[in-house]
N, C-alpha and C positions, 0 to 999 in steps of 0.2 A: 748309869751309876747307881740310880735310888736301887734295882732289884739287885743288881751286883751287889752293891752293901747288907740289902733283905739279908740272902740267900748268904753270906756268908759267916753272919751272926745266927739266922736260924739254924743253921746245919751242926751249929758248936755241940756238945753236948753240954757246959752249963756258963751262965753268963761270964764265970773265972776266968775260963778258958780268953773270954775277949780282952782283960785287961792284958793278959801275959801277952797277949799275940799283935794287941795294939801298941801296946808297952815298950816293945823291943822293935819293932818296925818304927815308931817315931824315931826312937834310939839312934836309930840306922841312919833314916833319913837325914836326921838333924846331925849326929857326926860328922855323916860326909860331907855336909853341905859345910863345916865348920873346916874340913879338912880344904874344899874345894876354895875356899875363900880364901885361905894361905897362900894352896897354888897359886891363886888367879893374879895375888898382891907381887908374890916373889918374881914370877913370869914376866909382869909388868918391868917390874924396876930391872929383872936381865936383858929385855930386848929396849931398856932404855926408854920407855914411851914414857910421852908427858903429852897435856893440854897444850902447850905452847907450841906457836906455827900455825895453831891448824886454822883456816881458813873460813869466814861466814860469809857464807854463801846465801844469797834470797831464798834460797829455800829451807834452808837451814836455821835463817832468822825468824822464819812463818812456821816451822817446827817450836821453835823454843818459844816463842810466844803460845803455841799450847801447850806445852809442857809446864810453863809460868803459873798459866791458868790451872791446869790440874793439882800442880803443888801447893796453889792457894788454896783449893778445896780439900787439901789433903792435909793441911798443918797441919790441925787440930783435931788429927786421927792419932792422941796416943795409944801405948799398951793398951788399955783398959775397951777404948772403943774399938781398936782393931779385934781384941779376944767375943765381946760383944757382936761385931759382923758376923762370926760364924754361926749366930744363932740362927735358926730359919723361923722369922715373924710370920713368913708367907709360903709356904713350901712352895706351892704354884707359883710366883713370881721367880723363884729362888730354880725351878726346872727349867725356866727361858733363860737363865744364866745372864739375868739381869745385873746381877750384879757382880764385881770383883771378887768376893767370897762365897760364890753363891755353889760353888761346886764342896768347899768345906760343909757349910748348910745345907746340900743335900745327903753327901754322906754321913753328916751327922744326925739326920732325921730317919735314915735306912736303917743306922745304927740302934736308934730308938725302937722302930718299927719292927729289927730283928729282934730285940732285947724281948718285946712284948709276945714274939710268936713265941721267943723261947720260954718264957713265963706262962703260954698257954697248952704249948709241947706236956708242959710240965703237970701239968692243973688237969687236963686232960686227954690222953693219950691216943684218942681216934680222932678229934680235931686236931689235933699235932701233926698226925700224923697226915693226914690229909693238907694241912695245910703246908707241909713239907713238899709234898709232892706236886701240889701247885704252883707253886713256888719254884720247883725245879723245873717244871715247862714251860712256864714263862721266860726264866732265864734261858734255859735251852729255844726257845724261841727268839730269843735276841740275838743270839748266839747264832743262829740258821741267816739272819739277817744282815749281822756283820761278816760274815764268810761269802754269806752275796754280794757286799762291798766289796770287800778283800780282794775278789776276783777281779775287778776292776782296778785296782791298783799299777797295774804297769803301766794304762793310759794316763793315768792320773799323774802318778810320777813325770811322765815324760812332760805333758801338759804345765808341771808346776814349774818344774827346772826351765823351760822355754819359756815362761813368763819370768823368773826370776832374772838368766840372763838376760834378756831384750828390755828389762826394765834400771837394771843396773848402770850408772852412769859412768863410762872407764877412766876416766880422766878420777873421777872421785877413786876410783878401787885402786888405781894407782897411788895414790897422796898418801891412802892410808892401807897399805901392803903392810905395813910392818905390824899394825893393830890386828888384821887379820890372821897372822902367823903365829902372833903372841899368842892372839885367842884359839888355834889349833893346836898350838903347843903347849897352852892350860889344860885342853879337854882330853888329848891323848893322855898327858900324865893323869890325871883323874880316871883318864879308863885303865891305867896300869895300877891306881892306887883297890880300885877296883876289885882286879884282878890278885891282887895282893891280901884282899881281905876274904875274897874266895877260899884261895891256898890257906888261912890262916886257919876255915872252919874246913876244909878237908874237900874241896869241890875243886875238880881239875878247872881252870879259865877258858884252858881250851876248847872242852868239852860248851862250856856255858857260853861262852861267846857264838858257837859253830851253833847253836839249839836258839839264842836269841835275835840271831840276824833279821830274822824276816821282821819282827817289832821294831827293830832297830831302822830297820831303809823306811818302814811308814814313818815312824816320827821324822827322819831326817826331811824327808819330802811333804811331812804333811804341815812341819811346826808347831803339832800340837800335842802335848801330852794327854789334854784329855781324849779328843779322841785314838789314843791309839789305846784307853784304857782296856776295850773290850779284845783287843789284840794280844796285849800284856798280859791280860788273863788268861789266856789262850796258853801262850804259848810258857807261861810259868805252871799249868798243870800237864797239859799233851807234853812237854819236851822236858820239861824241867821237872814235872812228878811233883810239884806245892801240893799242898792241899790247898781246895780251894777257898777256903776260909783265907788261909794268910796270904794268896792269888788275888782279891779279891781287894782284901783288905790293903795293901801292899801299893799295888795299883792305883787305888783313888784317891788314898794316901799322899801316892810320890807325883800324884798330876798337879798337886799345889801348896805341896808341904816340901821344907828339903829340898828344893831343884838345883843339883847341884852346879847345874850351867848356868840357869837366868837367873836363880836366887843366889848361887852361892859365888862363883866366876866372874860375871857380869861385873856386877856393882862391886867389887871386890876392886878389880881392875881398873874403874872408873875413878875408885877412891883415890888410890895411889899415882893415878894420872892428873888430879888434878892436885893433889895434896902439895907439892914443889912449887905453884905457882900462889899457893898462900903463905910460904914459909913454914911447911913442915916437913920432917921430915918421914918420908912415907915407910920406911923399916925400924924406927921407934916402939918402943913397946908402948909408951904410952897411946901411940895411933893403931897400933896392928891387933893390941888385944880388943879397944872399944866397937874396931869395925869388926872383927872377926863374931865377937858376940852379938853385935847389931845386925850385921847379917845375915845370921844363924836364925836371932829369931825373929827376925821380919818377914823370913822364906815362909811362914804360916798365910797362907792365904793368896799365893802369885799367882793370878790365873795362867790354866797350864793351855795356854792357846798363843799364836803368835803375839808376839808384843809383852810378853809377860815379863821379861826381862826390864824393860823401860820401868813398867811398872815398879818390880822391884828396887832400880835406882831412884826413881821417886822417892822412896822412903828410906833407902839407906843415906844419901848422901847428905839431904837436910838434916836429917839423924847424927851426922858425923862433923854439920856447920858448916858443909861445903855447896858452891854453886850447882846447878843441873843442866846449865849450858851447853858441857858436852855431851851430854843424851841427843841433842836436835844434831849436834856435830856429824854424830858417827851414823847417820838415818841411812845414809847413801849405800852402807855396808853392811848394815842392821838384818835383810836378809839371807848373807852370806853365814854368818857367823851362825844366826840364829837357829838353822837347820841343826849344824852339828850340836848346839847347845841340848838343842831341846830333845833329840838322841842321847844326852848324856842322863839326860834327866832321868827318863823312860829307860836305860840303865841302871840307874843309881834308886828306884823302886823294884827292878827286879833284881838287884842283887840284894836289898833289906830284905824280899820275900821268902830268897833263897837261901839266906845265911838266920833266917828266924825259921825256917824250915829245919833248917839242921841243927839249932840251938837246944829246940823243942824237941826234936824227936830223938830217940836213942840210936835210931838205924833207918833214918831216911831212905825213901824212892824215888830219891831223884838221881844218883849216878848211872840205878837200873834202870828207872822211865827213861833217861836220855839216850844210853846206849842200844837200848833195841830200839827205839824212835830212827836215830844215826842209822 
């Protein structure tokens, strides 16, 4: 993540260029995720789901007693200290992804770090330049690294999905079938919403979907946005023709900004499941605009690694005055769901890259990089 960020602010030609291209990718991010919390709310209340019924289970009960715990270290994380986390006190602490925001804190330390090469680009032109180039073998060195991962990926997949199932309890994926459907039936619309905002800036979906698959099966199997960052890079410059500045940017961005599955979906759904059994009512405007905005911007900082989703209800639902009970509830099916989430996510940054790609440019290369790629 930290040379990814380097390399894609130094490569800018003048620091402007970063606000524009940060600017409108947050833009994206945070939209969707705005749009995604809609879905997630309305989804709920059509297939009917509520908090009520569901069943505590001893293990469910040794869940929510951590989650108790976490929530009480979490009150008194308002706005102001959540925007604070993303500072980096420690960089080196903050590269062992020590903490919950510690991925915001590296890419905003690379952001600096680029900022400075490009102020030295500038000041003097054969260290610029040299340090340009540096810069691009090291990332291309990373880059040679994760494509020797990559290649391992069909074991690993198999591997993950075999431990998912045999870990799964059936009797639990039974009770709660209907929450899983819901929850596939949110993430599909959001890939059609998706797809909708492609057509809008002129990029076939068809074409962008057949070019981003292989990003798409790691996240689903790996659960983690972050690491599929170096993938996402990949394949929004080779397939999709980004430049890699807004590749880059876009990327590490959308691993813990804007998720529109675990930050936007998730807790969305959660809210309106429990909202009925306090006497609200959950399609209210007075309930649907304060969660929609609370969710929107609490997606700043959700770690993009499995469980990021829990996290994110951590801080929307006591935000909303509601219990987190059924966070420990739905633990049984937390893997199920959370694959396809976290492919949404890793979506919903390569479509901000894609549609800030064609915003910026007057005559984009990506319909031409994709179809001789095809």
């Amino acid at each position: 993540i930290l040379v990814s960020m380097v390399a894609a602010v130094i490569k800018l030609e003048a620091v402007s260029a970063l606000g524009r291209i940060g600017g409108l990718v947050l833009l994206m991010l945070l939209g969707t995720t705005a749009i995604a919390a809609l879905i997630g709310a309305y989804t709920a209340v059509s297939f009917g789901l509520t908090a009520d019924g569901l069943i505590e289970g001893e293990r469910e009960l040794a869940r929510a007693d951590v989650l108790l715990s976490r929530q009480v270290a979490m009150q008194d994380w308002a706005l102001p200290e959540l925007l604070l986390s993303f500072l980096p006190t420690n960089i080196f602490l903050d590269l062992t992804g020590a903490r919950p925001t510690s991925i915001i804190a590296v890419a905003l330390f690379g952001i600096l770090f680029g900022v400075a090469g490009l102020q030295l680009r500038a000041q003097n032109a054969a260290l610029g330049e040299r340090l340009l180039g540096g810069i691009t073998v090291i990332q291309e060195w990373v880059m040679a690294l994760v494509r020797l991962v990559i290649q391992l990926t069909p074991y690993g997949v198999l591997a993950l999905m075999i431990k998912v199932s045999a870990a799964a309890d059936g009797d639990d994926i039974l009770n709660l079938i209907n929450f899983i459907l819901a929850s596939y039936a949110a993430i599909l619309l959001m890939f059609c919403v998706h797809g909708l905002i492609l057509l809008g800036v002129g990029f076939s979906p068809k074409v962008f979907f057949g070019s981003v698959w292989p990003a798409l099966t790691f996240a689903f199997s790996s659960r983690s946005s972050a690491a599929t960052i170096p993938l996402n890079v990949e394949v929004q410059t080779k397939a999709l023709g980004n430049d890699p500045s807004i590749a880059n940017l876009s990327a590490t961005f959308g691993a813990s900004i804007g998720q529109n599955g675990c930050a936007g979906i998730y807790p969305a759904m959660l809210a309106v499941m429990i909202a009925p059994t306090v006497g609200i009512d959950p399609l209210s405007l007075s309930f649907l605009a304060p969660l929609i905005l609370i969710t929107t911007v609490s997606s700043f900082g959700i770690a993009g690694v499995g469980g990021g989703a829990t996290f994110a209800a951590l801080v929307v639902l006591p935000a909303m005055g509601l219990p987190i009970t059924l966070v420990a509830l739905l633990i049984s099916i937390e893997p199920l769901i959370d694959m396809a989430r976290t492919a949404l996510n890793v979506n919903g940054s390569m479509v901000a890259g894609t549609v800030t790609q064609r915003l910026l440019r007057t005559r984009p290369t990506s319909n031409d990089a994709v179809e001789t790629h095809l």
